[in-house]
N, C-alpha and C positions, 0 to 999 in steps of 0.2 A: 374469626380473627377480630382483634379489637378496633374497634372503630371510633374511638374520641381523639379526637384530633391530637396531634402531636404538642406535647409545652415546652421543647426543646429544640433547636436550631441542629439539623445534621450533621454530623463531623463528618466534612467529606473534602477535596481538594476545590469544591466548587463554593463552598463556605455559604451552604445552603441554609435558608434561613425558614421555617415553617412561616406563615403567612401572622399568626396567632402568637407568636413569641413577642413578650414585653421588649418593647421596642427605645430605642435610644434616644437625647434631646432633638429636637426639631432642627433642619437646617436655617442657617436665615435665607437662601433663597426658594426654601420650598413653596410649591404652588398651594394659594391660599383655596378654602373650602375642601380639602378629604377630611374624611370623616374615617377616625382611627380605624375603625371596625373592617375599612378597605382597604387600606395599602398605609403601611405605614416604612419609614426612612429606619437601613437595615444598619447603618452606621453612625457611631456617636462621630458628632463633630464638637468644636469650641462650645463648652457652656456658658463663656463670656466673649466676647470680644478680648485681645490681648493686651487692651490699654485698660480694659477694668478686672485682668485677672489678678488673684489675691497673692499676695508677698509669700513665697512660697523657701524664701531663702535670705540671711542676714544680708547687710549690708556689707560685713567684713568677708561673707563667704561671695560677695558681690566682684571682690576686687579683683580674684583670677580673672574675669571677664577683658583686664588691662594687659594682662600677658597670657592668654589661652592657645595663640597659635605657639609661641616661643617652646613650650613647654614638648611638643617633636614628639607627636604619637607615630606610633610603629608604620613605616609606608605613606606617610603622608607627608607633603613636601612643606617644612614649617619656616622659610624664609618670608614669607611676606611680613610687612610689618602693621602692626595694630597703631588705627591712629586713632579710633572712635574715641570719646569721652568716655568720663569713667561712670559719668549719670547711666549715657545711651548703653554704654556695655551692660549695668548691674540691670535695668530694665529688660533688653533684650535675653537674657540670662532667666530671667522670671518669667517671660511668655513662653520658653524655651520650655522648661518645665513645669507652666501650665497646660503645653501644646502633648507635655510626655505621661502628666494625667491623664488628658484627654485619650490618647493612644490606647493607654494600658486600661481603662474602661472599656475601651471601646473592643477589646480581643476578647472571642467568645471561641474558643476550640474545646469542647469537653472531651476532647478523646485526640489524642497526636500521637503516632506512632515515627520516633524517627526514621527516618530514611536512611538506606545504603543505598550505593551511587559507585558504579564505574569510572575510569578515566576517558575513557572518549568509549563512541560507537564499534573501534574498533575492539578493544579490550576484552577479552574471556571474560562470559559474565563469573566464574568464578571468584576473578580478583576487584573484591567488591573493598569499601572503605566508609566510612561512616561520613553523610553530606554534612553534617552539621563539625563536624571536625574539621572537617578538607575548609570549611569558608570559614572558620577562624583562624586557621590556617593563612587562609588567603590576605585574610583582616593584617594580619600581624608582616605581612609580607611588604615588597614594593611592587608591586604586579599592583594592576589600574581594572582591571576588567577580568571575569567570571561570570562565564555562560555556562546555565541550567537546563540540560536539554531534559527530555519527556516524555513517552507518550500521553497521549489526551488522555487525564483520568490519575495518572499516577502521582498527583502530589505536589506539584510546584508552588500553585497559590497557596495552600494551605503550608508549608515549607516555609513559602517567603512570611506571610503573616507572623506565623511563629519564630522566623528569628528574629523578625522588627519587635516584637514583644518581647524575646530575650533582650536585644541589644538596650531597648529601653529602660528595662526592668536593672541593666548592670549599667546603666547611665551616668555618671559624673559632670558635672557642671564643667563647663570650658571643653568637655570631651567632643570624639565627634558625634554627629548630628545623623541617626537612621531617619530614613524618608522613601517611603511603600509608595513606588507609583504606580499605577494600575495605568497601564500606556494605553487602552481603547478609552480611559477615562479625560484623555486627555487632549485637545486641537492640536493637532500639528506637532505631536512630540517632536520633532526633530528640529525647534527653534523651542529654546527659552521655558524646556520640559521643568529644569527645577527651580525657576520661579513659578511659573505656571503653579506648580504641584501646593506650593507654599499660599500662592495666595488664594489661593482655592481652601483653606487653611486658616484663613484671616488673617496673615500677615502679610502686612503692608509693603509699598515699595520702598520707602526706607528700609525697612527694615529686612527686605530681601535684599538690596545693595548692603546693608553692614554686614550680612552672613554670607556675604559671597566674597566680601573683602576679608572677615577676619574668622572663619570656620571652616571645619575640616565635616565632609558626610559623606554616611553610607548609601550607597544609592540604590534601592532593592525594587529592578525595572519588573512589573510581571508583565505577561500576556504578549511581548513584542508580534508574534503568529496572529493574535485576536487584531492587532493592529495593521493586518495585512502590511506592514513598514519591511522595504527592501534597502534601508537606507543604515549607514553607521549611528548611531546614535548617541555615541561618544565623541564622535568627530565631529558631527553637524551642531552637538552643544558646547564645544569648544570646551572639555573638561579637562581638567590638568592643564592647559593652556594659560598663555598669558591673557590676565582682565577675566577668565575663568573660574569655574568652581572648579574647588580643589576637595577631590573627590575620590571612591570608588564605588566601582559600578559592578552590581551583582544583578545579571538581567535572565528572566528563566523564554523558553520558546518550545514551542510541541516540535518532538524530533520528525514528523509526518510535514511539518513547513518547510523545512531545509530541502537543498538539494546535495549534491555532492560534495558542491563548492561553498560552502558558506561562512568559513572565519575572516574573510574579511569585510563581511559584514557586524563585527563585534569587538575586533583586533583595533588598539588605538594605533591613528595613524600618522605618521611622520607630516610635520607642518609641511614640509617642501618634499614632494611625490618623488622626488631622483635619489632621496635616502630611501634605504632597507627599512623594513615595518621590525620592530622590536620585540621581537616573539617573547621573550621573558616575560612582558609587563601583559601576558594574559595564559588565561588555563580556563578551560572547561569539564564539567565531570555529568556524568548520563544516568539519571536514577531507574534504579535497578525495582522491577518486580517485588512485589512484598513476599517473600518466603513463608511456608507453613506455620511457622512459629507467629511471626510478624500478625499474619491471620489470625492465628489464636489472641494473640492478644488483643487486637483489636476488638474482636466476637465477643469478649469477656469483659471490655472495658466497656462496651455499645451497647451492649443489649438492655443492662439495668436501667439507660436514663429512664427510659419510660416501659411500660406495661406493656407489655407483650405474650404474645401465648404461648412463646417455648421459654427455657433458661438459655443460657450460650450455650451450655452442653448439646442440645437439643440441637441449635442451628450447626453446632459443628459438625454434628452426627450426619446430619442432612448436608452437608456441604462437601463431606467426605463420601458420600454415596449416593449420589447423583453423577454419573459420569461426565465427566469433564469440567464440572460445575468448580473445583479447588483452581483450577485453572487457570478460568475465567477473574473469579474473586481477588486473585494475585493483582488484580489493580484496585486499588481505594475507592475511586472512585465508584466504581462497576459493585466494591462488597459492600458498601452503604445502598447502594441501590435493591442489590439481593437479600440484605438482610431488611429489606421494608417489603417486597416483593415476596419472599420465597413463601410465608406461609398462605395467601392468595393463589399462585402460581403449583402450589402440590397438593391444592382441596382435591378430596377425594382421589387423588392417586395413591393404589394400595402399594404393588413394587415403586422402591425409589430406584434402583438400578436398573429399570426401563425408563426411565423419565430423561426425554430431552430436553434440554433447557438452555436456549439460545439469548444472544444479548436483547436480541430486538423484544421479546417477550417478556424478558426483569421490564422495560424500559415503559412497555403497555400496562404490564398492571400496573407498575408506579404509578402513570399519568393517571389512569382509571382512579386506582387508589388516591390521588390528590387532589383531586375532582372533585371526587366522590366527597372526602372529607371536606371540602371549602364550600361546596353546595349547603353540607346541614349548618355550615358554622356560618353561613351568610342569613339561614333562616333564623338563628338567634341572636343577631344584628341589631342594632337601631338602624332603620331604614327608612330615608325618604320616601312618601307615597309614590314617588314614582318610580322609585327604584324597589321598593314590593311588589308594583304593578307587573313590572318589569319580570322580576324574580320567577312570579308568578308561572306568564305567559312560558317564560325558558325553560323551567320545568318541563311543564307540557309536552315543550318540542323535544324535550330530553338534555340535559343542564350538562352532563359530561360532552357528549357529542358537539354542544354546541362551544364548549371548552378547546377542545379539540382542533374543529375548525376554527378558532380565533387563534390557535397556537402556529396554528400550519400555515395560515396568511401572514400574519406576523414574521414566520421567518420566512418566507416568498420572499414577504418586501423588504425584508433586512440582506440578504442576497440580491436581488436586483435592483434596490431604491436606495441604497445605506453601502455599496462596495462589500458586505460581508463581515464589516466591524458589528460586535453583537451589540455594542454598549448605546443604545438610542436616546439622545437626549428630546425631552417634550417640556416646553413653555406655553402654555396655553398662547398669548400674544401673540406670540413670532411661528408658534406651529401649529392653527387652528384649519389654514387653509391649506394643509399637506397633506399627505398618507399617515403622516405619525396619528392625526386627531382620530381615524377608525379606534386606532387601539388603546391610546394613554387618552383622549379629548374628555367631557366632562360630561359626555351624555351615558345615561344611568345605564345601558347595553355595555358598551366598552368600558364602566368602570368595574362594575361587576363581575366580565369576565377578566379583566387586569387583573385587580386585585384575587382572583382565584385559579387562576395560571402557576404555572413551576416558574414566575419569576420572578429577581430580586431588584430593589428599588433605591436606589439611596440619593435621596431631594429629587432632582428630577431627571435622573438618568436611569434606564431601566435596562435591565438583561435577563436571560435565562440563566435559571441558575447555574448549570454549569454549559461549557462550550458543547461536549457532545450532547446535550438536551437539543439546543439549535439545531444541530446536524440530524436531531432523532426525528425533528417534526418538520424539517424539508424532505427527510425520504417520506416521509407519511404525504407530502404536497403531490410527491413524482407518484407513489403507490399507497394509496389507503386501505386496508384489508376489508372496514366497517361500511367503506361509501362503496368499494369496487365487487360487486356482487358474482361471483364464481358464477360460473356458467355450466347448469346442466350437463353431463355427456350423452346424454338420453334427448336432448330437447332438439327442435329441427332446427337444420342446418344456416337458416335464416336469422333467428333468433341468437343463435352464436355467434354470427359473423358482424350483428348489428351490437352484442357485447364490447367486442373484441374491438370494434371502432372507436365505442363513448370511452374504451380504455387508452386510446390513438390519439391526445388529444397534442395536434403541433405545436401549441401555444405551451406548453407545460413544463414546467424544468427540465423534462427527459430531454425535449428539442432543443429550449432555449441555452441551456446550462452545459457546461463542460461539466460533467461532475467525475471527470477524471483527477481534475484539481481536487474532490472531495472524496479521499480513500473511503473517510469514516461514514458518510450517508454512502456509501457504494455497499460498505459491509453491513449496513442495516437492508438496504434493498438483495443484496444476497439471499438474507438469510429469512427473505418472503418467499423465494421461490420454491420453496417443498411444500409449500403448505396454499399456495395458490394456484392454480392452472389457467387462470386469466390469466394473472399476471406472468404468467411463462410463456403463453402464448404470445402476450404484446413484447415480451424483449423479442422473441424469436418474429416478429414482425417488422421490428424494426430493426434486426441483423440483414433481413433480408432487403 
């Protein structure tokens, strides 16, 4: 299999970014001293500041700026009245789409296959409709709110990215305003999420008061489930309200977070609780499986970025005769992982149609595989002597395993230290004497294994790349295949029962952790048990 590192960012709904991809301008809060070669910021922000970005538009095409609300786009409520000056308008108007360069730089998807989408969970998947239709749709409507439900893997973030890149790229001056909020990115979404979002942005608090007095935006929430939020988020920001943004909100959620009840967690709701909730002014639709075609096309669009050892012919050959393996691949996420995986994963297996091939296994060689690659690309680095030193010694101990294990502590403590939000913010100052310094702090161990981790970084927030990655390396915390060594059926009786203890350990998520709340590491720890007999023995130890 080819082994030079990847020069392409993955097209996957986790908007996975190889480690080695030319990276975007610096943020201004990023933490000073990394050295490109480790971790570099996965998102273009402001190239300037928005008082020193360039005139991007006439003075005379300035003046809509004086009547932008009046002008009564489709569903959105155009009475308020404009009082800013005609300076502040033509200004605001120029950071506006300085802010829409920035954007549209910043979208890196080489490969998007639209989505089809259901009307709710309950709906025949039969009666499918195209997602990207139904939320223009919704655009053009007076409906306020549109929830994206999912399973983990199927497409939502890379969905929402790509329509904020559509709506930008068909942007009109005075029009409304798209705004990608990524809600674990953000404190306390549920006060003051879209100025938050803004000045996080570089725009200022004037300047978020004149866009909430005299603009209309698209509000495109992701990850609500990653923000473990049980709360409205349309109500608690007082949207469409009086002194309010006047808005809509397109907000996506993994359908595995919900319960049976949950539109009113999304439904805008009546200022005074003794009136009826307004069922018109919201719709949600359920993205559907990617169908065989969908797959094909994907395989064909994917395979050419880079050099690989089959054509797509090849991988589809393989993906149709592997049993159950088309199946699997029906989520996005899971066939970018299989098409990095499959030819690792079928060395030297002669029948394909005996070949089992389970999630948890794409998921190890991936890691292996990424490891593996960011280990030789660290050795052609510029490295501080102590971080060679360093390099050196890990080796030795073995540089993936030791990968591994920093992966698997990492999400321990993002489950029991961090509530389960993946998105971890590190400030050296303010977080030197926490648990965050193990893994993001500035000593030459933890930045080497950082930066050589499956995960993404943008200024000083760091995550895994995608959500079920987190979930794949806390089943590895509760069960490791590599550290929990199988236990002889031939060796004495002693010797097994002193295995089957160091596998017993009370302190260890099995004990600590409801991981009943966690379908998805449940279905990774499943699908250890045919191929473990420790670890069969220790469920059946502690059933008992």
């Amino acid at each position: 299999m080819n082994n030079n590192p990847p020069k392409r960012p993955i097209s996957d709904p986790g908007h996975v970014d190889y480690p080695n991809t030319t990276q975007p301008a610096k943020k201004r809060d990023r933490t000073e001293g990394q050295t490109n070669c480790l971790m570099e910021d996965n998102q273009y922000m402001l190239l300037k500041p928005p008082s020193e970005a360039p005139m991007l538009m006439s003075p005379s095409e300035a003046e809509c700026a004086t009547n932008m609300v009046s002008q009564g786009y489709p569903g959105f409520d155009s009475s308020t009245e404009l009082t800013l000056p005609q300076n502040a308008s033509r200004y605001l108007e120029q950071d506006l789409l300085a802010f829409k360069v920035q954007r549209l730089k910043g979208y890196r998807q080489p490969v998007f296959i639209p989505p089809m989408a259901k009307a709710s969970l309950q709906t025949r998947d039969e009666d499918l409709f195209s997602l990207m239709n139904k939320v223009q749709e919704f655009l053009a409507s007076d409906q306020q709110v549109m929830l994206i439900l999912g399973d983990s893997g199927a497409g939502k973030s890379t969905f929402n990215r790509h329509l904020e890149h559509q709506l930008w790229t068909n942007y009109n001056k005075c029009g409304p305003i798209p705004l990608l909020i990524n809600l674990p990115d953000i404190v306390q979404p549920e006060q003051d999420m879209v100025e938050k979002q803004l000045k996080e942005n570089n725009f200022s608090e004037d300047q978020c008061r004149d866009l909430k007095l005299s603009r209309q935006f698209i509000l495109i929430c992701d990850g609500y489930d990653e923000s473990q939020l049980t709360i409205n988020l349309h109500k608690t920001n007082k949207l469409n309200q009086q002194g309010g943004w006047n808005s809509k909100m397109i907000i996506t959620c993994r359908t595995q977070f919900l319960g049976p009840v949950y539109r009113n967690r999304f439904e805008p709701q009546p200022l005074d609780h003794y009136y009826p909730v307004q069922l018109n002014l919201f719709q949600e639709a359920v993205i559907a499986p990617f169908s065989k075609e969908q797959v094909k096309n994907y395989v064909a669009r994917y395979v050419p970025l880079e050099p690989r050892p089959w054509v797509a012919e090849e991988y589809m050959r393989m993906l149709m005769t592997i049993p159950n393996l088309m199946n699997m691949v029906r989520n996005p996420f899971l066939l970018t992982l299989t098409l990095e995986a499959l030819p690792g994963v079928t060395q030297g297996q002669q029948e394909l149609s005996s070949i089992k091939i389970t999630r948890v296994q794409l998921y190890d060689h991936f890691v292996d595989q990424w490891l593996g690659i960011n280990m030789r690309r660290l050795q052609n680095c510029t490295l501080s002597d102590a971080e060679k030193d360093m390099l050196m010694h890990m080796n030795e101990k073995g540089f993936v395993a030791l990968g591994i294990d920093f992966s698997k502590k990492l999400a321990l403590a993002i489950f029991d230290k961090h509530g389960g939000i993946p998105v971890v913010q590190y400030i050296h100052l303010d977080h030197m004497n926490s648990w965050r310094a193990e893994f993001f702090g500035p000593q030459p161990k933890a930045r080497l294994l950082c930066a050589s981790s499956p995960l993404n970084r943008t200024g000083n927030l760091y995550q895994f790349l995608h959500r079920s990655m987190l979930e794949y390396f806390l089943s590895r915390a509760v069960f490791d295949p590599n550290t929990s060594t199988d236990v002889d059926e031939f060796a004495p009786q002693a010797e097994y029962g002193s295995s089957v203890t160091r596998l017993l350990d009370t302190n260890g998520p099995l004990f600590t952790r409801n991981l009943l709340e966690e379908p998805s590491v449940l279905q990774f720890l499943y699908e250890r048990v045919p191929t473990s007999s420790a670890f069969k023995e220790q469920l059946l130890a502690v059933v008992e």
